[in-house]
C-alpha positions as CSV (number, residue, x, y, z in Angstrom):
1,X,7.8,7.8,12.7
2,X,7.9,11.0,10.9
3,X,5.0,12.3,8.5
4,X,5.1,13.9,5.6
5,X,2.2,16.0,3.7
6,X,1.6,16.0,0.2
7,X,-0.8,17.7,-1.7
8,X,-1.6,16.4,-5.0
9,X,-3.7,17.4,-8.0
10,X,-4.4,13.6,-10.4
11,X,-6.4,13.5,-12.9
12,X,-8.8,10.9,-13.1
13,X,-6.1,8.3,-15.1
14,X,-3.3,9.2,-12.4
15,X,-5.8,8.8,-9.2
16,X,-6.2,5.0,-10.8
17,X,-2.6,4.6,-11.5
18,X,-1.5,5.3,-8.0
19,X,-4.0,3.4,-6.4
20,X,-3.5,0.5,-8.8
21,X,0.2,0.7,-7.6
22,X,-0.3,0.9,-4.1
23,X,-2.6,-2.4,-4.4
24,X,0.4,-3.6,-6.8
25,X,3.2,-2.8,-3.5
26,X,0.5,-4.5,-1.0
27,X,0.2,-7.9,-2.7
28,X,3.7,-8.1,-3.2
29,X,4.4,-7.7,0.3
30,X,1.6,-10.5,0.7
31,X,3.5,-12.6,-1.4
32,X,6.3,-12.4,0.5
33,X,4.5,-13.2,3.6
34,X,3.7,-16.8,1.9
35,X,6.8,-17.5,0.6
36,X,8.0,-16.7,4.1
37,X,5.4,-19.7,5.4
38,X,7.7,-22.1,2.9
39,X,11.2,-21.2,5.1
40,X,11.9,-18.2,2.3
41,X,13.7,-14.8,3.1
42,X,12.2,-12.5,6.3
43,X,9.9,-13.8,8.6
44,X,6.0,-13.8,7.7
45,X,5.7,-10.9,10.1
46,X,7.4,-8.4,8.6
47,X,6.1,-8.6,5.1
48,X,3.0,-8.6,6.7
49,X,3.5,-5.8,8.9
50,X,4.6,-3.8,5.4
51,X,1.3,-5.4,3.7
52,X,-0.7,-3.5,6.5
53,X,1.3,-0.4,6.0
54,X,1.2,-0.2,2.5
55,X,-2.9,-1.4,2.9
56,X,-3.5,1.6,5.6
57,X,-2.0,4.2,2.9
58,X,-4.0,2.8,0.5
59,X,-7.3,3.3,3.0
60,X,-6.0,7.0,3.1
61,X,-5.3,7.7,-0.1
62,X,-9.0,6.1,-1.1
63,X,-10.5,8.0,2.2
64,X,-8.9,11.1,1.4
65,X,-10.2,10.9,-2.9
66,X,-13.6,10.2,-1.7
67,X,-13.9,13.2,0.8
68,X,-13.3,15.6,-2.3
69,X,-16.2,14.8,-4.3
């Protein structure tokens, strides 16, 4: 997979909006996942695979925030 850096300067209010969005992307993945249990669009495994991704960028992002201060 390729990576990409980026380098941001938030304020406080856009730290928690990005973060609140990322958890936001996550759960809706999640959802997914359940609905997929009940015989509904992809298979559980992928929208749980994206859950993890989106949960492991979240982990960064957080990681990364915390080692500034």
């Amino acid at each position: 997979m390729n990576q990409k850096t980026l380098t941001l300067e938030l304020s406080n209010d856009q730290f928690a909006d990005l973060a609140n969005a990322l958890e936001d992307h996550r759960d809706y993945f999640k959802k997914r996942a359940d609905e997929a249990m009940l015989g509904f669009g992809l298979d559980t495994g992928y929208w749980t695979s994206r859950s993890q991704d989106v949960q492991e960028l979240l982990d960064l992002v957080l990681h990364n925030a915390r080692q500034e201060h």
